[in-house]
Every structure is written in structure tokens, then in C-alpha cells.
N, C-alpha and C positions, 0 to 999 in steps of 0.2 A: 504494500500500500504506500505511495508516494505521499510526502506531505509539500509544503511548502515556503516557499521564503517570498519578504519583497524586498525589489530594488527599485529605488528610487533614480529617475533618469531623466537629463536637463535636459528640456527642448531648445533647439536651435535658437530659438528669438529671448532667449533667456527669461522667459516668464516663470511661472511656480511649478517645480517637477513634476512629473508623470510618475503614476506607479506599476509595474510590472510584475507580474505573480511569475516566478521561478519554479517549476517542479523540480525536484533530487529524490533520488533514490536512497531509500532509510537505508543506516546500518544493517548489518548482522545480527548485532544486538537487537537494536528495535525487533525485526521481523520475531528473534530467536522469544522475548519477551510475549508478542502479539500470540503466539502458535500458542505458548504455555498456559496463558488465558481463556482462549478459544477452549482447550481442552479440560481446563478444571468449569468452565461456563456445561460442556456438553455431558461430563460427567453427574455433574450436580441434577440436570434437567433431565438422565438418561430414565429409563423406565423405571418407576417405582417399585412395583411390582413385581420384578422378573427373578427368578430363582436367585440370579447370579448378584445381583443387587440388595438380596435379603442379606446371601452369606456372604456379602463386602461390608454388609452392615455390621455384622455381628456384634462387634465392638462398639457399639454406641457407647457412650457416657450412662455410667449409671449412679446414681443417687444413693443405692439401696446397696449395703452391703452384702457381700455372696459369703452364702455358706462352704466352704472346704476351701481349699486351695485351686488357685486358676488352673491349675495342671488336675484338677480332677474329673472323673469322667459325666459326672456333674454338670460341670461346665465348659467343657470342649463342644464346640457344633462339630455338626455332623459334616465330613467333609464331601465334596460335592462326587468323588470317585467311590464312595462306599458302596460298600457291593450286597443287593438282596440276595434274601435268606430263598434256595428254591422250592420252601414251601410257603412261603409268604402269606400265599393268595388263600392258602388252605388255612390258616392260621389266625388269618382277619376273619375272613367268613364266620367259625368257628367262636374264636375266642373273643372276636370286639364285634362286629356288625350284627353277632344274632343279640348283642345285650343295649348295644345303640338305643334302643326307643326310650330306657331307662336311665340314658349316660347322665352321669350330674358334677360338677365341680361340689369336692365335699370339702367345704369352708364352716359349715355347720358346726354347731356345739355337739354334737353326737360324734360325730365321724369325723371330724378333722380335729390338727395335730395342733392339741394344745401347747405352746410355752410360754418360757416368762423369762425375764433376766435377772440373777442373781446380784446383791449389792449389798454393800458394808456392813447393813444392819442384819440381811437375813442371816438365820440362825443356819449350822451344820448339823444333820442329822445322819445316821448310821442306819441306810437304804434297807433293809429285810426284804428276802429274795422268798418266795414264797411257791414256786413252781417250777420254772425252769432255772434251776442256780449252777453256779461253777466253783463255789468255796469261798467267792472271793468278800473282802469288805469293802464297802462304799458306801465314805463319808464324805456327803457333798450338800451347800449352802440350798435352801429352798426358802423362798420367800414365803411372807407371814399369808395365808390367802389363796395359796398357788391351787388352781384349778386345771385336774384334766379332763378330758373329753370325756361326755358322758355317756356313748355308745359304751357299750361289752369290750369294746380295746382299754380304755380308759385311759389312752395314751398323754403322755407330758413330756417335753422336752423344758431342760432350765440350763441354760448358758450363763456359766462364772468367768470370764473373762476368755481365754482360747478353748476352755474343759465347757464338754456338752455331758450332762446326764440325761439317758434316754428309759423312759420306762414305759411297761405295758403293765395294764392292767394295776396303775398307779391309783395309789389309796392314802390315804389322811383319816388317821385316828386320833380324833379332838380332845378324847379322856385321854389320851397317853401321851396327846403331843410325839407320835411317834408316826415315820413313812414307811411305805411298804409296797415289793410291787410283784407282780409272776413275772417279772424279768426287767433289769434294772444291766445299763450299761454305760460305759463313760468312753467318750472317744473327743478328738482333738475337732475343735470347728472347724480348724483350716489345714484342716488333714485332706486326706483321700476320698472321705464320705461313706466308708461301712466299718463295721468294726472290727473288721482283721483282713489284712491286706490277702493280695487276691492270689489263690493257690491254698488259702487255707481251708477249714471250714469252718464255720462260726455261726450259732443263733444269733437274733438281734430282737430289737421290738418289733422289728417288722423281717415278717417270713423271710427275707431274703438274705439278709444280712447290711442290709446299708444302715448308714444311718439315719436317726428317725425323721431330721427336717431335710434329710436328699429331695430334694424334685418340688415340696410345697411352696404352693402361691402363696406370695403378700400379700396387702392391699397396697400396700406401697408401690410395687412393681407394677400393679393396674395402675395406678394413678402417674406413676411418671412416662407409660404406654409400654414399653418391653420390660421383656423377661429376658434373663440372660442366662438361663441353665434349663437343663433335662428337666419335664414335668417326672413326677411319680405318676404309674399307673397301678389300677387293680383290678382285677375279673373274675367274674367264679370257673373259667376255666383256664386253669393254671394246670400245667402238664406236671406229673408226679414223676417225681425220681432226675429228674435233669435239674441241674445248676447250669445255667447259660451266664458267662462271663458281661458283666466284673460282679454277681452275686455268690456268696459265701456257705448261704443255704437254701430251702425250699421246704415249704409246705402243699410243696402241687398236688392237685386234690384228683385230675383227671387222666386216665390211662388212651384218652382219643389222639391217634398219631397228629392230629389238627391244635390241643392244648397247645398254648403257647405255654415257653418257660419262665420260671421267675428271674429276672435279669434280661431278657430280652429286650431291644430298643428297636424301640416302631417309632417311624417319621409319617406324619402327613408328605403326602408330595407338593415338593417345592413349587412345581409349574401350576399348582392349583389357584385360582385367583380370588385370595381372600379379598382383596379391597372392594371386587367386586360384588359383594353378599350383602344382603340386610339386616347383617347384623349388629347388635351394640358392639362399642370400642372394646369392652371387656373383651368380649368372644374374638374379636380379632385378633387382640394381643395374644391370649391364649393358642387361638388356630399359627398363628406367624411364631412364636417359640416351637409348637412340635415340627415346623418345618425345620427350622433352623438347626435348634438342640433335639431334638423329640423328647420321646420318654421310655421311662424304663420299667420294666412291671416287676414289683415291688413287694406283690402278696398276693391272697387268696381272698377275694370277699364275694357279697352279697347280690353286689352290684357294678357295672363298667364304673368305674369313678377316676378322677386325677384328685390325689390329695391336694388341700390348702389347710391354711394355719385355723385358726378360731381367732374370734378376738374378746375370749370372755380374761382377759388375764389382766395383770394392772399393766397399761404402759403399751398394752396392742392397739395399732390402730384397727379403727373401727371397718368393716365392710361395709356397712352405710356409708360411711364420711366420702366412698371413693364413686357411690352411686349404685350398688350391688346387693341383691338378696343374698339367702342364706340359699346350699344347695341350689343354683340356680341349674337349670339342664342345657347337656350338652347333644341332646336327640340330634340335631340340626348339622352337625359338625359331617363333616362329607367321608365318614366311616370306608368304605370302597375305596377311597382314595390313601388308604394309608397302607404304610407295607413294613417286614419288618425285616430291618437289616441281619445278613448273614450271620445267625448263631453258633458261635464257639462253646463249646464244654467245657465247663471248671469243676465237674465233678470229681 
């Protein structure tokens, strides 16, 4: 692109100069400057939408601190070469689209993952293992108050500074001022994300061996619009006897070569056009993370669900505050379109 100069040029009769527009050809620089522009202009403006623009995204800026360490599998997306599982198809059918009509985000006081944060004045208590135990002791701070979920998991997680206590089947006994749980674990928050690295084998609170807030929604993370980690998933058909990698253990309940396993990671497919749906911002946010990160199944239940937090505890934000029911459903979510990446054995 040529700019220009002017030169000023005395007429013959010596009256007031004339002016002249000069075109020159820009430097190298210049030009090298204009192309660089050009291409962060086309970048910025390029398709919103498209697979390859979700996972250039991935890295957005987040707000919301992540549970485990960036290197855990957690929070790696899913890379765009990863290779499906060749029963996939058999697997969704089965294990997620015959439960679809019933899918729900469980953020509910029942079924989602109560926690709280531990701080100066909570008291230390000496955890009591009451079902599934390994010998061990654990002594860890719980806040005056702390509530867990009130379904039959009675799930709590309490975070003391990098130490996470995770309990199932978590109980508070008021005459005795004493805690108690059918299974009670401590793992590092910015650790790996299960409670015994992978090759071992280990219970946890959750069938699989992760740990207990792997994969659960914020409201936080709705409210600033991404998610930046693998959701948790759960189905009542969980394939028995297989541990599929990075899970530790299993409760799989079903012997149909179709059961998906605990630990397997299913993606929505990326080419699917969420922006194009009528759906609320939540449901987007949600559908655009299992493109990205997916999710990883996690247990055996009831119901198709992706865990979320609760917010009956001191200091949670609320699922109102962000515009949200409790259990809202996920029936709508385009089930057939999701497939589950190639399953490894860590049995």
C-alpha cells in the first residue's frame, strides 16, 4: 500500500507554490507491520464456532481456581488426534442415550458434592471409618456447621489449605461432637485428582477412585461462561470388572459387552454446533466443556447425571445468584453425538 508525501513547487511567475502529492513505496517494515495486523484482525473475526477455534481456546483466562494440578487429566483437553474407542457407538447407545430422557446436572442438595473450606477456627476431628477402612487415622479440621449431601452418598469434601478430605457416607454426631464416614480419604488438591496414582488400585468416595470434586461444576465457572476441566459423569450402566485408565477402581454393576467402564472419557463432538441451539448460556457452557475437556465416568448410579457442587455450605456461592435451578435437565443435550474415546485397561 503506497502512502504519501507533498512537495511544494514554485510557479514560474513567482506567485504562492503549488502542491504536489508524491506517491513512495513503504518500507519493508511498514508492509512486514500491515500483514501482522491483517492476520491477528482475521484471527480474532475467524469462526467462533468451529472445533478448531474451541480447542485454540482452551486456555481462556479463568477466575475460578482448578482443582488438581494443570498436568492432571482433569484438566488437559482433549487433543484434537485422539483416537475413538471401536465400540463407541455400542457404548453411547447403551450406556448414555437409553438414560438421556432422565439426564440432569446434579447440583442438588441430594446428589451433589457437598464442600466447604476449612479455616483457623475450625476444630480437628479424628474421621471414624465405619465401612470401607484401610487402618489408617484421619485427623482433619471440619468446620462448625459443615453439611453433606443429603442423598444415601452423603458425600463432603473440606479443603484445608493444598489437603482435601473426601468422605462418603459423611455423618455428624451432635451429642458427641464426633465425625464419621463408610469411607473417608485425604489427597492433595493440586495433585493428580484420584487417590492413588495410576497403576495402583484404590477405593475412593467415588466408585472409581478419583477424587471427590474431579469433574464438579461451580457456579462460579457458569457465571464467568467456561469451564476449564473434564465434567464427572455417572450411569446405571457401568461395565463390571474393567478399570479403564486413569481410574483406580470400579463398582461396575453390568456384565452387557455395551456397559461403558468407570474411567472412560466420552466427548461430545466438537463439529456439533452448540451456538446454534436454544439453549440457556448454562447448557452451553456445559455442552462446549465436554467438547473440549469431556468427561469421565466416575460411578454407578441411579441416573445419567454430571456431578456439581451444592451450595448449602457456609461461603458457597449460590446456584440462584448465577440464574440456575437445582437439578436442572440435560434430556436436550444431543446424546448420539457423543462418542467415547479409545479405552485403555488399568486393571
Amino acid at each position: 500500500m503506497p502512502y504519501h508525501t507533498e512537495e511544494l513547487i514554485a510557479r514560474a511567475d513567482g506567485t504562492t507554490p503549488a502542491r504536489r502529492f508524491i506517491l513512495r513505496k513503504p518500507s519493508r517494515w511498514a508492509l512486514g507491520c500491515l500483514v501482522f495486523v491483517l492476520l491477528l484482525i482475521s484471527w480474532f473475526l475467524g469462526p467462533a464456532n468451529s472445533a478448531s477455534s474451541q480447542i485454540a481456546r482452551a486456555g481462556t483466562a479463568s477466575s475460578v481456581t482448578a482443582f488438581y494440578s494443570a498436568t492432571s487429566f482433569w484438566n488437559t483437553p482433549i487433543a484434537g488426534s485422539a483416537a475413538i474407542d471401536p465400540n463407541s457407538a455400542g457404548m453411547i447407545a447403551y450406556a448414555l442415550s437409553a438414560y438421556a430422557s432422565n439426564a440432569v446436572l446434579a447440583n442438588d442438595n441430594a446428589w451433589g458434592m457437598g464442600y466447604i473450606y476449612a479455616n483457623s477456627t475450625s476444630k480437628s476431628y479424628t474421621v471414624a471409618c465405619t465401612m470401607y477402612c484401610t487402618g489408617d487415622t484421619i485427623v482433619f479440621p471440619i468446620p462448625a456447621g459443615a453439611k453433606p449431601s443429603t442423598g444415601s452418598d452423603h458425600h463432603l469434601a473440606v479443603i484445608n489449605g493444598n489437603q482435601e478430605l473426601d468422605m462418603w457416607e459423611a455423618s455428624y454426631d451432635a451429642g458427641n461432637d464426633s465425625w464419621s464416614a463408610g469411607t473417608r480419604t485425604t489427597t492433595d488438591v493440586t495433585g493428580w485428582g484420584a487417590n492413588c496414582p495410576q497403576g495402583q488400585h484404590c477405593n475412593s468416595t467415588v466408585a472409581s477412585g478419583f477424587a471427590l470434586l474431579g469433574g464438579s461444576v461451580r457456579p462460579e465457572e457458569i457465571a464467568q461462561g467456561h469451564i476449564d476441566h473434564a465434567l464427572a459423569l455417572t450411569t446405571p450402566a457401568t461395565q463390571s470388572g474393567y478399570i479403564a485408565c486413569p481410574a483406580t477402581h470400579t463398582d461396575g454393576a453390568s456384565s452387557n459387552a455395551n456397559a461403558i467402564p468407570e474411567g472412560a472419557r466420552v466427548q461430545l463432538d466438537p463439529a456439533f454446533n452448540v451456538d446454534g441451539q436454544s439453549w440457556p448460556a448454562w447448557e452451553k457452557t456445559i455442552a462446549k466443556a465436554l467438547q473440549t475437556y469431556g468427561a469421565y465416568v466416575v460411578d454407578t448410579s441411579g441416573a445419567l447425571a454430571f456431578y456439581a457442587v451444592t451450595d448449602m455450605n457456609q461461603g458457597n456461592t449460590t446456584w440462584s445468584s448465577v440464574g440456575m435451578t437445582k437439578a436442572p435437565s440435560l434430556s436436550n443435550l444431543p446424546w448420539s453425538s457423543f462418542r467415547v474415546l479409545q479405552v485403555q485397561s488399568c486393571n
